[in-house]
N, C-alpha and C positions, 0 to 999 in steps of 0.2 A: 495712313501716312505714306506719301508714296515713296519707290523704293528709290535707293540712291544711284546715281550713275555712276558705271563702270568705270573704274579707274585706270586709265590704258598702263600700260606694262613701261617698266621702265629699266629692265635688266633684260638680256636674253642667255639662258643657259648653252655653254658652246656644248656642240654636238660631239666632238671625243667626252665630252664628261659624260657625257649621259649612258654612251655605250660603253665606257670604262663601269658604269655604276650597273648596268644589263647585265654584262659578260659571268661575274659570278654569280648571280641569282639566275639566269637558267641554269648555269653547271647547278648550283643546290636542288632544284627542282627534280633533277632527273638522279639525286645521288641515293643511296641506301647507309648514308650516315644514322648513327646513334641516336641525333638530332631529331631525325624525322621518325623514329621510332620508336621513340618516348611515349608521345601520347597516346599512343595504341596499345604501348604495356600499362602504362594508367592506369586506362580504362579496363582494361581486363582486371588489373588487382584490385581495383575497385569494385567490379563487378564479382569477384570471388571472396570479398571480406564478409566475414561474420556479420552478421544484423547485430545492432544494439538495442536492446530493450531496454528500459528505467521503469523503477516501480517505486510505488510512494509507500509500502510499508512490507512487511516478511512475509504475510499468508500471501501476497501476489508472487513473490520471489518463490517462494515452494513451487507454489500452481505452475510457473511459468519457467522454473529451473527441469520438474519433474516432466512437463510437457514437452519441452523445448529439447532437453540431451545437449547433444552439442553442436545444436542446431542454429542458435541464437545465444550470443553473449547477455546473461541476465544480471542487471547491476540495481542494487538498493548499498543509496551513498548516504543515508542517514543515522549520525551515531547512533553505538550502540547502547549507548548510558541511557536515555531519552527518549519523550514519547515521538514518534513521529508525527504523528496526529498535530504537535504543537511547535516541530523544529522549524527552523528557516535555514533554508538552504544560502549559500553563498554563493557572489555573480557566478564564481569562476563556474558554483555547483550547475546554478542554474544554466551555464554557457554548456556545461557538458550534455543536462539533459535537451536543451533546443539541437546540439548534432544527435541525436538518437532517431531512429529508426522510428519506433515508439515510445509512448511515454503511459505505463499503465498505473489509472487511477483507482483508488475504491470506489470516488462519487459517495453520495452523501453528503456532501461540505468536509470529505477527513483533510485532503491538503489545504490544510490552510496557508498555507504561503503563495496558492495558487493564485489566489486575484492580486501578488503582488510581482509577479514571473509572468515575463511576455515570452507562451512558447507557443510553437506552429498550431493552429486545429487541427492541423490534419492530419499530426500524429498524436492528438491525446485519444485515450481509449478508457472513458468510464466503463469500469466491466461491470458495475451492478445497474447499467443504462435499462437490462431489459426485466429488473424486478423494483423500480423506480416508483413504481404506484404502491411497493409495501414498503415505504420509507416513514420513520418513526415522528415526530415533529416531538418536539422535546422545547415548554413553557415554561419561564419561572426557574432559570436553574441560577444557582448564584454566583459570583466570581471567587474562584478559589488559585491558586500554585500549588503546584506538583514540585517540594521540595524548596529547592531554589530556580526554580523554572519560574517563568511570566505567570503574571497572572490570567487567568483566564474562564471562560465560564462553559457552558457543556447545551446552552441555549443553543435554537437553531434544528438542525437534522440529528439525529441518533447517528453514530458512526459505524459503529462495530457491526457492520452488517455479517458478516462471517460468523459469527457467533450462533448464527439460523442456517443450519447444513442446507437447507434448500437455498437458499439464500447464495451460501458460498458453494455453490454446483453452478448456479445459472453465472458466479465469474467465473468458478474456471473454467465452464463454455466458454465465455466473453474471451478469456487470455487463449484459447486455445485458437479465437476465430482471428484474434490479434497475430497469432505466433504464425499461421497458417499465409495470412498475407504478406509476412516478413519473408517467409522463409520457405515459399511453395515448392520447392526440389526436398525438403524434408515430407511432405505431408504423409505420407503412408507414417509415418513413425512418429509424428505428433499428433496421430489418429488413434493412434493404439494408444500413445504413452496419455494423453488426453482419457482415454477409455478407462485406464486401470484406476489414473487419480479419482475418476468422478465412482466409480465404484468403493474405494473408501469412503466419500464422503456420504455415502448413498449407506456403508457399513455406519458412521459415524450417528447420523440421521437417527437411523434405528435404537443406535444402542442410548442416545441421548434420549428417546422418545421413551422407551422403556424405563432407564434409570430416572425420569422426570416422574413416570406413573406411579412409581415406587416413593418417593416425594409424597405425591398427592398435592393437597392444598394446605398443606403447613406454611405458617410463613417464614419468608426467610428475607434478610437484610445482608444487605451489599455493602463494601466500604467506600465503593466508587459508582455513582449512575452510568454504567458500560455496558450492562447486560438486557437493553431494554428486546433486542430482538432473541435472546438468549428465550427469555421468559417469556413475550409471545410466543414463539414458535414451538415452545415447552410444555407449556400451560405452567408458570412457576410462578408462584405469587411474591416479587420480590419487592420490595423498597430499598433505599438508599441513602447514604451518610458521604459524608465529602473527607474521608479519611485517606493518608497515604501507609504503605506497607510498610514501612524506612523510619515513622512518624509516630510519637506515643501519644494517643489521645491526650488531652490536657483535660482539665474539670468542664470550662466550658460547650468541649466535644462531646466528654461523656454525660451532659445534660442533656444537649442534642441527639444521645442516641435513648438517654431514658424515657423524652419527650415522644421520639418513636413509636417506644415497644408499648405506650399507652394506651396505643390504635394499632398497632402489628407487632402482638403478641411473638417476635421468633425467637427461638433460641441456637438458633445459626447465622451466623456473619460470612456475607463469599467476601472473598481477598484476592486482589487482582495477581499478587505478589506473596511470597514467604513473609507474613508480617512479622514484626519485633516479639520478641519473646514476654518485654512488659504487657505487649497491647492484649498477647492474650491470656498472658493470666488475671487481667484487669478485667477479660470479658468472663473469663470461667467465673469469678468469682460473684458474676451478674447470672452465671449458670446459661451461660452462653460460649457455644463452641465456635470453633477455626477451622474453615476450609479455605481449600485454594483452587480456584477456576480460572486459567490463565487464559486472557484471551489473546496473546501470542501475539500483538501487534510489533515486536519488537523480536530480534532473534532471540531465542532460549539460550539460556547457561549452556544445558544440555538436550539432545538430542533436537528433535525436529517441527514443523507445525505439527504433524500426523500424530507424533507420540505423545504431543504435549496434549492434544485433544483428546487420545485416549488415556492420559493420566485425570485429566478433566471429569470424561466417565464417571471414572473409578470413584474420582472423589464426590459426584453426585450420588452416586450406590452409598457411599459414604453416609451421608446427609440421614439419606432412608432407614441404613443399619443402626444410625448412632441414636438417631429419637423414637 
């Protein structure tokens, strides 16, 4: 299309106006006003804010609180009532994690609200990216709710990668190599604090390896299918029930677990939660006991991911002493 002819001028700007409009914009050029000093303090306050991390559940917030000091602001904004595994975030949620610095995930398929959140690549940081080829594939699982939560089913990836101490060492590598790019004026100290965490979990490892040996190959049943990397990495012969802690088997359920124990003879139930007092004297009286192995996706009542892992231990030794 050819271009259109110039349109001659049909005004001419007088020349006092133009030098009336000069005269204060060079004075501003050459001033040391406020004005011109602003964007240079910006920039600096900007350049000295805190980095923002986000984390899609509590064992990344531990790894990456303990790593981090007060190196990095570490935020998990998912209630506390609720799994996070299964929450959705809200825009405003999801507006705050798109301004973050990073955004650390489990991987695995655990946030599920992620293929419905448009956030940067180039700040998500799968921290279980580099043990991704011992990822569990879980067929056939059926749709159940947790409570008054959605419904939902456990088909798809196994989550709970944490639950396999080697497993959960090679993330908080991942958060420690995440924290280290955020926040490279700290790295001497999230070298060390990175050093000490992965030496518990490396303490954890062991003692879990041991209290599994003392186990043996008894079987044992689960109220929730959570513990599939628990039990590889164990040698634990587990199955699993779709029960919640909060929730009293009904006759239904309890045929469901009779059908079980027809094929895997256990006489222990793991409990993700302090289950209801009915549920377990409804199991004793099947001559089946109650433990609890939290796997801490959520913040604890009390104390911390570290403790709650070594109350876990204890209650596997449990398992070994009680049968």
């Amino acid at each position: 299309m050819p271009a259109k002819p110039r349109q001659p001028l049909t005004h001419r700007v007088p020349v006092s106006l133009v030098l009336a409009l000069l005269v204060p914009l060079a004075a501003g050029c050459g001033s040391d006003s406020e004005d011109t000093a602003a964007p240079a303090e910006a920039s600096s306050a900007a350049a000295d804010a805190t980095p923002v991390v986000h984390v899609d559940h509590y064992p990344l917030m531990y790894f990456a609180d303990r790593i981090a000091g007060d190196a990095v602001d570490v935020r998990f904004i998912a209630p506390a009532d609720g799994d996070p595994a299964f929450w959705q975030p809200s825009r405003e949620e999801v507006g705050a994690m798109q301004e973050a610095d990073r955004v650390l995930l489990n991987g695995a398929e655990y946030a599920k609200w992620l293929v419905r959140a448009s956030l940067p690549e180039s700040r998500l940081v799968n921290t279980s990216a580099a043990v991704s080829d011992r990822y569990i594939e879980v067929a056939d699982a059926e749709t159940h709710s947790h409570g008054d939560g959605p419904a939902h089913s456990h088909a798809g990836l196994a989550f709970t990668t944490w639950m396999d101490m080697q497993m959960a060492r090679a993330q908080a590598e991942g958060v420690r190599d995440a924290l280290l790019d955020v926040a490279p004026d700290a790295a001497e100290a999230i070298r060390a604090n990175a050093e000490r965490l992965l030496t518990d979990i490396d303490a954890l490892d062991a003692a879990f390896s041991d209290a599994a040996a003392m186990v043996g190959d008894r079987p044992l049943v689960a109220s929730h299918p959570v513990y599939q990397y628990f039990a590889r990495r164990y040698g634990l012969d587990i199955d699993s029930v779709h029960w919640e802690p909060s929730v009293v088997p009904d006759e239904e359920a309890m045929a469901e677990l009779q059908t079980l124990l027809e094929e895997h003879p256990a006489a222990t139930m793991i409990w993700e939660g302090e289950p209801a007092a009915a549920s377990v004297a409804a199991l004793e009286q099947m001559g089946i006991a109650s433990v609890v192995i939290d796997p801490c996706g959520n913040r604890p009542g009390e104390g911390d991911w570290l403790s709650v892992m070594r109350s876990n231990v204890d209650a596997l030794r449990g398992v070994a002493e009680d049968e």
